[in-house]
N, C-alpha and C positions, 0 to 999 in steps of 0.2 A: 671443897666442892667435889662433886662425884661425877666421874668420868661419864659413866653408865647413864646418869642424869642426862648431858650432852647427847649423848645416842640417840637416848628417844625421842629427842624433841628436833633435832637437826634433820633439815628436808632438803631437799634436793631445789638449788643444783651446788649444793653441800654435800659431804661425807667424809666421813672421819679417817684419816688415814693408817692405812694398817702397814705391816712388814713389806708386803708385795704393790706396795705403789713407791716404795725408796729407787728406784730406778728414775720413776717420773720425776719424783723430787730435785735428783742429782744430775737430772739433763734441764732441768728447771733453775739451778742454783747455775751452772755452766752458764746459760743462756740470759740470766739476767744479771749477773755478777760479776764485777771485778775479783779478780786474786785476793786481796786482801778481806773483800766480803764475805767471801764463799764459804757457809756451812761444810764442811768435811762429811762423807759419808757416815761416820760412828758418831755424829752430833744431831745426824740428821735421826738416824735409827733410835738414839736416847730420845730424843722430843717427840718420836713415835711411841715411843712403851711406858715414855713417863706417866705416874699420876698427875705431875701436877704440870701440865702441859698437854694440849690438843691440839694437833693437827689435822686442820680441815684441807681440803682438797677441791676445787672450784671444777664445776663442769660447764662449759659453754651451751650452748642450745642444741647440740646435736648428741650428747651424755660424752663429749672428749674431754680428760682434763685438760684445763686453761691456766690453771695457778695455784695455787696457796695462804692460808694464813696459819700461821702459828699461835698458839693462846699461851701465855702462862699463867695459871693461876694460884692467887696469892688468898690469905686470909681477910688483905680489905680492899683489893683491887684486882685488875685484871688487863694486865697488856696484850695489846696485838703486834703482831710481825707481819709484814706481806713479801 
């Protein structure tokens, strides 16, 4: 499946997350996470630059993010992560 595919069709109050929202991420994974949970910085950055993984980015009604879902996708399926 094609990343770029995902792009043009994801609307707001979606958006795909790029390099410069890992900040948000990582005060996100702090905040809703246990120690043991917690995505690490350089896992969070790989599930951003992956092919085969999309990270969407949640905005509340005012355009502030709110949260996350992560995608991975597979040849016959498709998991989410929140």
């Amino acid at each position: 499946m094609n990343v770029d595919f995902f792009d043009s069709v994801v609307l707001r109050p979606f958006f795909i997350a790029t390099q410069s929202d890992l900040e948000f991420l990582m005060e996100l994974e702090e905040t809703c996470f246990e120690g043991y949970r917690k995505s690490s910085r350089d896992m969070i950055k790989r599930s951003i630059l992956s092919k085969h993984q999309i990270v969407l980015i949640i905005e509340d009604e005012t355009n502030n993010p709110c949260g996350s879902v992560t995608m991975r996708l597979y040849k016959s399926n498709l998991e989410l992560f929140q």
